[in-house]
N, C-alpha and C positions, 0 to 999 in steps of 0.2 A: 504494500500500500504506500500511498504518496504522501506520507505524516506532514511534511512542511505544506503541501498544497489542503491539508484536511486542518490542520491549524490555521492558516491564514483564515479559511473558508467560516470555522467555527469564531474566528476574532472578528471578522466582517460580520457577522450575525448579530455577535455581542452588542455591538454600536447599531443593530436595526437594519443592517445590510447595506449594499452598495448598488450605488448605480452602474450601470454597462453590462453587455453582452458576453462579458467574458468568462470561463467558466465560474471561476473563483466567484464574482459577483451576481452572478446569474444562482449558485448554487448556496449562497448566502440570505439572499431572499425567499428564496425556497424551504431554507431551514426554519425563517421568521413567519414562514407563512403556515407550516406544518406547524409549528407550537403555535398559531393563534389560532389556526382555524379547527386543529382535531386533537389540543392540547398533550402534545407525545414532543419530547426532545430528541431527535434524530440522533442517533448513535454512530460515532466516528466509523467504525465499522462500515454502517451504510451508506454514510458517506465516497468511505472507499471503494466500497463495489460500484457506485452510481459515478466514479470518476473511472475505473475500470469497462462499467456498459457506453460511457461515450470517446474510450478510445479503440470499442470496435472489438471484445473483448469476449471469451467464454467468461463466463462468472462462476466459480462454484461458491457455494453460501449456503450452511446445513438451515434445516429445519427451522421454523421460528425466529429466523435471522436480518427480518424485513426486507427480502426481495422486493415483495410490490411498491414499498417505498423510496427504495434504492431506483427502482424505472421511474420514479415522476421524477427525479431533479436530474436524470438526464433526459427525461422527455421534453423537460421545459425548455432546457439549456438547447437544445436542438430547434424547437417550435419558435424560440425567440431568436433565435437566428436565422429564419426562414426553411425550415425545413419541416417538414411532413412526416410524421412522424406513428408509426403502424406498434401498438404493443399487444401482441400476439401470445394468448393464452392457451389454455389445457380443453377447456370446455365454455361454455355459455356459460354459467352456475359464478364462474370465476371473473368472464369478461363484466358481467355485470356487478358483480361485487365488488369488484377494483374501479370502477367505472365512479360506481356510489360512491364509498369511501374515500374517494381520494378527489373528485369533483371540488369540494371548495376548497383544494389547496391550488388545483387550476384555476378557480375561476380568482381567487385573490392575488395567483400572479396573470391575471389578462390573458388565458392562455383556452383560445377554443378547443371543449372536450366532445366526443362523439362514440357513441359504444353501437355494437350491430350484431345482431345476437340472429339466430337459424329464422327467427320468425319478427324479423323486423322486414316491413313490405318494400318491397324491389323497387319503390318510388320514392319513399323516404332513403337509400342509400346514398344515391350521388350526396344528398346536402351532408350524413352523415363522413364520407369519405374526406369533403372539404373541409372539414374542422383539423386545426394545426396535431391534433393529437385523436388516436382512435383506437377505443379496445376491444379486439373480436378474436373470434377463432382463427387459428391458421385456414384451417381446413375453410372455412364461410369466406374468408380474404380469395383463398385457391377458389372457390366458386364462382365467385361474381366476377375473378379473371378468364374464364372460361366463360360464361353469361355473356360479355359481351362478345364473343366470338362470335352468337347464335344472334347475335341482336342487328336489325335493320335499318334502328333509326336513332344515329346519334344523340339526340336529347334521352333518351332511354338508359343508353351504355353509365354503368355508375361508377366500375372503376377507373382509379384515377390513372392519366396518359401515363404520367413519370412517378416512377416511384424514388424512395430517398431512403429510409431508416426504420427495420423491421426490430424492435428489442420481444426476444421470442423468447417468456415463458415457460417453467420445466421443458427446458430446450431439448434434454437428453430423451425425452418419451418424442418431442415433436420433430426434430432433428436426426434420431436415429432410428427410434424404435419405429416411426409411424412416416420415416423419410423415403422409403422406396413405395409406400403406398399411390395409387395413380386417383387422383380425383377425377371425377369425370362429367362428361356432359354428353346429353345423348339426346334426340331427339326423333318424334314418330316421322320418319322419310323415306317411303320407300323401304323399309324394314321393318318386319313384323315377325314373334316367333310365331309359328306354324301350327302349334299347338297341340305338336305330336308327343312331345316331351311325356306327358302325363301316363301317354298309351305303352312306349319304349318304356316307362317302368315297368309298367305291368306285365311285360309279356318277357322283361330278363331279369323277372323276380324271381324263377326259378334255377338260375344261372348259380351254379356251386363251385366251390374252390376246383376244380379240377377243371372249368372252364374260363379261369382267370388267372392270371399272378398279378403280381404288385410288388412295384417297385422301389424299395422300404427308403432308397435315397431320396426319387422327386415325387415318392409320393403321389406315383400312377399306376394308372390298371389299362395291363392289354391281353386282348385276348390271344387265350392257348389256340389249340386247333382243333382241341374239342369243342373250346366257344365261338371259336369260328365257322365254325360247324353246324352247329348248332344255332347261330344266329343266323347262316344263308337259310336254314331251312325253317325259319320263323319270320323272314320279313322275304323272303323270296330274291335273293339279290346274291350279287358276288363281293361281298362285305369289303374286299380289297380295292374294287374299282375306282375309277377317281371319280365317279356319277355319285359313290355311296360313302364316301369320305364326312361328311355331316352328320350320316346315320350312325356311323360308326364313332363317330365322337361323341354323341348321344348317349348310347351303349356304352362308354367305356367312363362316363360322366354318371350315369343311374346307376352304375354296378359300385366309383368311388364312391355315390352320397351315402347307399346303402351301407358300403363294409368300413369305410374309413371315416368317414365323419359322423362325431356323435353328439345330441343331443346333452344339454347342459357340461358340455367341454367344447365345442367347436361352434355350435351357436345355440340358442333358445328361441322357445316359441313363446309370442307374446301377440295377444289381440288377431289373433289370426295370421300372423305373418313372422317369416323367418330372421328372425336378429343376428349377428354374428356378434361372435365373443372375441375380443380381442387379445390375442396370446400374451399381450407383454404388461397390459393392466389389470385382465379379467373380469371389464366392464363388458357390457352390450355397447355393440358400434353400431348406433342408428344408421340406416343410407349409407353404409357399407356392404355388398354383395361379392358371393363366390363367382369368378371369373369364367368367360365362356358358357358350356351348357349347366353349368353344376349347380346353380340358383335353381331354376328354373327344376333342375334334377333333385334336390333335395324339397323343394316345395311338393313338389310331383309325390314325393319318399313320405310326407306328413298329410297328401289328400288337402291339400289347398292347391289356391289359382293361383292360375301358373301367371305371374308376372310380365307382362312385356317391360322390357329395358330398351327400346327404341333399337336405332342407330348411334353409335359411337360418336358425337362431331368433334370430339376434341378432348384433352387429356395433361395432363401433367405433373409430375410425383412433387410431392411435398418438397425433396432434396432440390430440384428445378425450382419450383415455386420459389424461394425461399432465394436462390442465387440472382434471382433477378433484381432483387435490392442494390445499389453501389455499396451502401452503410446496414452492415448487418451486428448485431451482440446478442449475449444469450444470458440465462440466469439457470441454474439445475442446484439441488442438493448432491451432485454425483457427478462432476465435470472430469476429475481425475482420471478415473475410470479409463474414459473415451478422450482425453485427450489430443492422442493421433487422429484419430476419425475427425475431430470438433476442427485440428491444425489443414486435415489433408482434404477433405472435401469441401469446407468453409473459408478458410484461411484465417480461423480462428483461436490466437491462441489462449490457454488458462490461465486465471488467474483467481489462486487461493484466498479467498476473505478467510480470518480468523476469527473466532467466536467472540463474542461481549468477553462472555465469561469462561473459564474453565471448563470444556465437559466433564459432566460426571457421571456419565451412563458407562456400566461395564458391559463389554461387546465379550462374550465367551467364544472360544473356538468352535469348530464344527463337533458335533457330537453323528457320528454313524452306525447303523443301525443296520439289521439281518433285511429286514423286509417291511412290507407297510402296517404287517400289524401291529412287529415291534415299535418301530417310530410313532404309531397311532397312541399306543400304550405310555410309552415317552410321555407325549404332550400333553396327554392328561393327565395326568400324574403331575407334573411342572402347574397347568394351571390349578387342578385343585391345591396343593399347597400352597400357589397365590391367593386364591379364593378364602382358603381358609384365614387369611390373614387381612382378608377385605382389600386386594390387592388389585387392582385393576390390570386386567390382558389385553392382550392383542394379537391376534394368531393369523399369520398369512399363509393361505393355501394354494395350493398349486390351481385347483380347478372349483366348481361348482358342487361337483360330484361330493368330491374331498372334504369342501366345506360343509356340506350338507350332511353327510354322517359324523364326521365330529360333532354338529351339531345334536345331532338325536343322541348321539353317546351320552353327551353331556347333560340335556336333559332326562334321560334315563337316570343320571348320576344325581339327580338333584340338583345341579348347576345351571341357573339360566344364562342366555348368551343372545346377543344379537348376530344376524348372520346379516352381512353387507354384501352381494355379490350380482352378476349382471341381471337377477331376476328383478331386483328392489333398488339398483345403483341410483333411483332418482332419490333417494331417500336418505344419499351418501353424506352429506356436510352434515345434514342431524345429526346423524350416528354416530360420525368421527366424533362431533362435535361433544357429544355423553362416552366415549370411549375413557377416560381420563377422570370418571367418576368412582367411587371406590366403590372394588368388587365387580366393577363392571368387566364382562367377557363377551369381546368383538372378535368376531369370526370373518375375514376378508379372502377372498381371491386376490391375491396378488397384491398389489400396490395400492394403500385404502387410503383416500383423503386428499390430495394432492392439494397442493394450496390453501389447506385448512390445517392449523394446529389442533393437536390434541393438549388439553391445557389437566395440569394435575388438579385434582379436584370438580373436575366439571368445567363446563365453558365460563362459569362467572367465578371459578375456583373456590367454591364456599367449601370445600372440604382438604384444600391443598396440604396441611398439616398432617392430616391424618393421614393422605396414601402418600407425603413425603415420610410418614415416618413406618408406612410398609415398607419403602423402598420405590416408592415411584412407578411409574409404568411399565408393565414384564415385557416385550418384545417376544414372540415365540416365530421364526420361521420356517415353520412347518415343510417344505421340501427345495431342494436345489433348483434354481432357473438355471437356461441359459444364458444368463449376463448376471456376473454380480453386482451389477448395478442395482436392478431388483433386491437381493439382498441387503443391500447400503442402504437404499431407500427406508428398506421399511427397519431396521436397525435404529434412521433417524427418524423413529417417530417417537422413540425415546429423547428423554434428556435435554430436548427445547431450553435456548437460553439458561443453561445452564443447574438445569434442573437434575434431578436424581433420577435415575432409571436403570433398565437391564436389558439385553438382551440374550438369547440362546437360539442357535442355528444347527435344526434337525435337517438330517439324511438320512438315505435305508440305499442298498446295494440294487435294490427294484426302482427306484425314482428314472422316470422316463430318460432325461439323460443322462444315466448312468449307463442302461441296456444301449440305448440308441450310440452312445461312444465307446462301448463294450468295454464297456473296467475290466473285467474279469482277463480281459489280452492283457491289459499294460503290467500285471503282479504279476511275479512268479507264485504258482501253484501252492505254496507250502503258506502264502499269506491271504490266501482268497478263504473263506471258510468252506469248506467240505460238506459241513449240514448245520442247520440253523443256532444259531447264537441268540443268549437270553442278555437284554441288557445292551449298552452301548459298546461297542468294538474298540479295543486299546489298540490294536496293531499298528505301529505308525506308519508302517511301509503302503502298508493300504488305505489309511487316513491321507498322508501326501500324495495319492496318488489319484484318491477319490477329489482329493481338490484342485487335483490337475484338471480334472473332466471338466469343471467350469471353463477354465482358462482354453481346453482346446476350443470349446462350442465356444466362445466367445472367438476366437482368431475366424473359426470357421463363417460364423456370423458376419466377421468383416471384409472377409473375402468376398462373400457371396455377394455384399452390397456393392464391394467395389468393380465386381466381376459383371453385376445388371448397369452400374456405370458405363460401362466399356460398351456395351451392348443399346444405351438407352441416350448416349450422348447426342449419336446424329439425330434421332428424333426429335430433341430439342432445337438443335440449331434449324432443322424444316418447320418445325412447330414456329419459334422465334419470327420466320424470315415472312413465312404465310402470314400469320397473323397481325403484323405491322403493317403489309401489304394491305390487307383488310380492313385495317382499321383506319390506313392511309385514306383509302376509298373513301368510307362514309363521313370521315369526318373534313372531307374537300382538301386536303394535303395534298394528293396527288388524284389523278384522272386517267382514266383509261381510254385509249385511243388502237383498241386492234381492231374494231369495227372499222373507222379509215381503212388504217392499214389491210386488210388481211379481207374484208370485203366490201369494197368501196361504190359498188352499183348496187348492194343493196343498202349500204349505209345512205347513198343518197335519195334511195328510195323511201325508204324512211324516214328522212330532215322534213322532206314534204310533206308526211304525215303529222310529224308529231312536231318538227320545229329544232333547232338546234342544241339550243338550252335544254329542254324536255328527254331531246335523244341523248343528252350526255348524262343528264342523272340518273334517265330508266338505262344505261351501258355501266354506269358504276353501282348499281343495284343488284345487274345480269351477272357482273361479274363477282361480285360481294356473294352470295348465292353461291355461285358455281366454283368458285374458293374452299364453300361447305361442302360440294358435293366431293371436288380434286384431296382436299384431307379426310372425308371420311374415305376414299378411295385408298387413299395413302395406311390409315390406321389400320383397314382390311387387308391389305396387301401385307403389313407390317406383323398382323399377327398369322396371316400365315404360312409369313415364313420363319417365325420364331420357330413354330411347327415341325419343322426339318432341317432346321442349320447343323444341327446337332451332329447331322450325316455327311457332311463338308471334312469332318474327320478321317471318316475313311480314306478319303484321295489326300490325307497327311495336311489339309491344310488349318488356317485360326478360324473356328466358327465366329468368334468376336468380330475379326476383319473380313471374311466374309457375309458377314452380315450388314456390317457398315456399305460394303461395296456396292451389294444389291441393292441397299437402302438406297443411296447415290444417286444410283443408274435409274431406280425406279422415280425418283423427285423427280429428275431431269429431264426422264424420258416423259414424263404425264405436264412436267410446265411447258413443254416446249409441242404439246398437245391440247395445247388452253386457245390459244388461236382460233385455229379448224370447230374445237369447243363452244368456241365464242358466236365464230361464225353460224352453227346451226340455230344459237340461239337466237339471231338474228331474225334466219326464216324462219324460227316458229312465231319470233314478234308481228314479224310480216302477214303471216298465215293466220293470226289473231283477228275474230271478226270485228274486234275494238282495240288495237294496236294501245290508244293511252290506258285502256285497265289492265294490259298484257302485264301478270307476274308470276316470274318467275317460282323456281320450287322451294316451299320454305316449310321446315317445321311447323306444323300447326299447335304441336305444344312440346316441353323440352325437360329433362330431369338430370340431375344432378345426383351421383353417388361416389364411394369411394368401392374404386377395388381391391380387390384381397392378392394382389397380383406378388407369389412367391418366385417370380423367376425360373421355376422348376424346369423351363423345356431348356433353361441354357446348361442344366447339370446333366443332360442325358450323355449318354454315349450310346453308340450304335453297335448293336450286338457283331457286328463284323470285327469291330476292331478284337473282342475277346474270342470267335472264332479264328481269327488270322494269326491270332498271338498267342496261342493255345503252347507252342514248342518255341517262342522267339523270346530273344532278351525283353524284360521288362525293365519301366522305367529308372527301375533306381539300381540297376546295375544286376541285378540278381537273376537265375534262369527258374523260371517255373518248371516244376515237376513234368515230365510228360507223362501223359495219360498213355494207358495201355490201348495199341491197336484195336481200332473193332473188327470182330470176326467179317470175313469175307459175304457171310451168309445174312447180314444183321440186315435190318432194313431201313433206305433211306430216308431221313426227313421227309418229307413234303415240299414240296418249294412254298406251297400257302404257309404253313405254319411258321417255318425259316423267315418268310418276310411278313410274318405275323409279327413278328416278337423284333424283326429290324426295324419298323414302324412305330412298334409301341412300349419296346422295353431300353431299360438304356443300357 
């Protein structure tokens, strides 16, 4: 932290504050105006983060440590310098609460505030967007950039031209965990599903493991040749054709929802329709949907309607969204962590705030565990002892499932508990809110609270003595993530400002990524248990080793992001280049002139009709329009070749660079087909029996969702490469075993089945 620039900053206060723009002065009246207007003395601390958020900064800053106050005296500092200034939240819940709360510290330094929450109407945004400071979702910000993409008539469009300075909110969930997700916008054109989806369940409900496999890496299903089989002789086709390539993705999309995705861990059913659970919070993700046919396949799987999702018009991952700022900064309790990630995809580096005070939460080592019952047995055990001392809990669970039987344990046990998880997540700031009350037992999925303290003694603290003098709030983290971020997380829901607390961090050798990273390879044999263990596991060979498994799945995680990078980057600079172009149009910037050019005896036919003025707004309309058709062309084309890049392998080449290349070839080859394009639109204006009502094709209505998009078709590999490489050196220097000759008499594959499993396995 910058002690001389936070002293000056706090002496300029003292005297009432200073005039000018400059930071020191700007951040001196801001401190005068928070003590007069919400009577709270800004803490040097937050100061220091709020001088780290305006030089462009990760911020890490534990729990309870005034984040949202640290963002207004760099949001002022920025607004009063003429900048625009976006502070980018977790949820709606949060945009409006920071909004409330912090509102008369803006408006006492002259500083217009603006908040836009999921149900704030499409016509109040623009004047919202104009206000020097605005607080909303990432995700609603990525919408209404995408909105106007679909929009026809400038005075409509609400986001703003230029953007300047995004300060983003538990950055580490919006920036990593929730950065490759693609928001989207889609619209009824010319694309409708078929409605066959519903039927394709029902007739490969009878489809058994010996007519599928599945793919445990990307997390796909192709079929064998008995399901090959078996499905030509149930839809009457040759399932391999390129006429039956849909069908077959259908089929291989109703047989995933059925065996792979489960109710209360992958998504929940709510009001009739399918929510998805979100892996990294274990909230419900409203208007988020499974990719391709698998929505539409799991709706199908619970006997509800089936959904149309339009056409695709447009799309962009949060990591994209987010780079379009020039001036970006973040704030997370967990920045350390991800570091590299925050330095190498943002250009953001960390910077550690220190606490007020001293923590005093004790954080215990991993304690590991035989299996789930063991571990289940564990955590009860831990909270009743808490219980018994009127000790308030906290227990983070991997899933829905999870939390929901501890829960009936518990009340079997005579312990009541509150269960927070995506069935009741609207009910989440209560909850956290009475977490912290004594004796209370909160039962959460994953990461509970986000931007709400849990305060000892309850939300107005009337009993803070007494669970300080249990010891504070227990922490129990009930099983291993992927990231120990998550764990850090909920760790600091202990010990806020300096307060008393605990935590302890449960494992079992069964915990999903433990099997999925197969522990049982990395030990030698003599330290893995042989048959079940009573009690927590001393072995240390295997305790350092079970805590490797975070650390691989974490590398692996950032691989994979950086690997859809590689893969996702051109699409950006085409998206970038169309959509300026577009927006050039409508908003008179620039004009189009290929009607001239490209057909000029009908263009003059036309001037007569409609006049010259007339013909250039209805040509920069046509072609506004036919921009929507050329990208949704584009996005179709793009996903289906993610479809089989995979197979670019075999002939030894980079699926990442050949995909860039096609991508390339494909922009180029369809703009420099926009002409000829143009042209026909021309004759059908001509062809119109009232040429000035002629319009063109437009959405008649347009939706907005996030998808669930895991990158999975770029981890495939194509079963050739492990048939050709069956006796040849493999990569890391080593020769695989050869297999024993097959007898001369044995019988061959099939060619279906062979380019069954080249198609659909990896």
């Amino acid at each position: 932290m910058d002690n001389k620039t936070i002293s000056n900053i706090v002496s300029l206060a003292a005297s009432g504050g200073a005039e000018g723009n400059g930071i020191s002065e700007v951040f001196s009246r801001v401190y005068c105006a928070v003590k007069n207007t919400l009577g709270i003395t800004p803490y040097e601390e937050q100061i220091g983060a709020a001088l780290a958020l305006s030089g462009h900064n990760m911020v890490q800053m534990q729990t309870g440590e005034g984040k949202t106050l640290a963002a207004v005296f760099s949001a002022c500092h920025e607004a009063l310098n003429g900048g625009q200034v976006m502070v980018l939240t977790f949820n709606d819940y949060l945009a409006r609460r920071d909004y409330t709360l912090m509102k008369p510290v803006y408006d006492a330094m002259g500083v217009s505030l603006g908040c836009i929450t999921a149900d704030t109407p499409r016509e109040e945004r623009r004047e919202q967007y104009a206000k020097q400071v605005t607080y909303l979702t990432a995700k609603e910000a990525g919408f209404d950039y995408l909105r106007d993409f679909a929009c026809f008539e400038p005075e409509k469009m609400a986001f703003p031209e230029k953007l300047n300075f995004a300060i983003v909110d538990e950055a580490d969930s919006i920036m990593i965990d929730e950065a490759r997700i693609p928001l989207v916008i889609a619209g009824d054109i010319a694309a409708q599903d078929d409605g066959s989806t519903a039927e394709v369940y029902q007739k490969v409900a009878g489809f058994t493991e010996a007519d599928y496999g599945v793919d445990e890496d990307s997390r796909n299903v192709y079929l064998t040749d008995a399901g090959a089989d078996k499905a030509e002789e149930i839809f009457s086709c040759n399932i391999y054709d390129a006429d039956s390539a849909a069908l077959l993705a259908k089929i291989c999309a109703c047989i995933k929802a059925r065996e792979l995705l489960h109710e209360d861990k992958d998504y929940i059913l709510r009001d009739g329709a399918v929510l998805l659970v979100d892996e990294f919070t274990g909230r419900a993700a409203p208007g988020r949907v499974f990719p391709g046919d698998l929505q539409a396949a799991v709706e199908a799987k619970h006997g509800l309607k089936i959904t149309s999702r339009g056409r695709i018009m447009g799309n962009i991952a949060l990591q994209y969204f987010l780079r379009l700022f020039p001036k970006l900064a973040g704030m997370t309790g967990t920045a350390v962590q991800s570091r590299e990630e925050f330095d190498t995809i943002y250009g953001l580096p960390t910077e550690v705030i220190p606490t007020r005070l001293p923590c005093q939460r004790t954080d215990h080592p991993m304690e590991l565990y035989y299996d789930q019952d063991e571990k289940r047995r564990a955590v009860i055990s831990a909270i009743k002892q808490a219980h018994e001392i009127n000790r308030p809990v906290l227990v983070g669970t991997a899933n829905i499932e999870e939390s929901e039987r501890l829960s009936a344990e518990l009340e079997a046990a005579g312990i009541p508990c509150t269960v927070l998880n995506a069935k009741n997540d609207e009910a989440e700031a209560d909850i956290i809110s009475r977490a912290g009350e004594p004796g209370a037992v909160t039962i959460s999925t994953n990461m509970a609270g986000r931007g709400v303290d849990i305060k000892l003694g309850g939300a107005d603290c009337h009993a803070k003595s007494e669970v300080e003098a249990a010891g504070g709030l227990l922490v129990l983290a009930a099983a291993m993530r992927d990231s120990s971020r998550m764990t850090q997380q909920l760790r600091g829901r202990a010990g806020r400002q300096g307060d008393v607390g605990e935590s302890r961090f449960f494992a079992a050798l069964d915990d999903e990524i433990m099997t999925r990273n197969n522990l049982r390879s990395l030990v030698s044999g003599r330290h893995y248990p042989a048959e079940k263990v009573s009690g927590a596991i001393e072995d240390k060979a295997l305790l350092k080793e079970a805590e490797r498994v975070q650390r691989i799945a974490e590398g692996a995680a950032f691989d994979e992001r950086v690997n859809l990078m590689k893969y996702t980057m051109i699409g950006e600079k085409h998206r970038s280049m169309t959509f300026e172009k577009r927006t050039a149009l409508l908003e008179g910037t620039w004009h189009s002139d290929m009607w001239q050019k490209h057909a000029p005896e009908q263009y003059a036919a036309a001037v007569k009709l409609l006049g010259e003025e007339k013909l250039r707004q209805k040509q920069d309309i046509v072609l506004a329009a036919l921009l929507n058709e050329f990208w949704c062309d584009y996005l179709d084309y793009t996903a289906y070749l993610r479809e089989g890049i995979h197979l670019t392998q075999i002939a030894g080449r980079n699926p990442a660079e050949e995909y860039n290349i096609a991508c390339e070839e494909y922009y180029e080859g369809a703009a420099e087909s926009l002409p000829e394009r143009m042209a026909e639109k021309l004759d059908e204006l001509l062809a119109a029996p009232s040429p000035a009502d002629y319009q063109p094709l437009m959405p008649s209505r347009t939706y907005t969702y996030l998808l669930n998009d895991t990158g999975e078709e770029f981890r495939r590999k194509p079963l050739l490469l492990n048939v050709f490489s069956d006796n040849e050196e493999i990569a890391d220097g080593n020769q695989k075993k050869s297999e024993p000759a097959p007898e001369e008499n044995s019988a061959k594959p099939e060619k279906k089945g062979f380019f069954a499993k080249l198609f659909g396995k990896k």
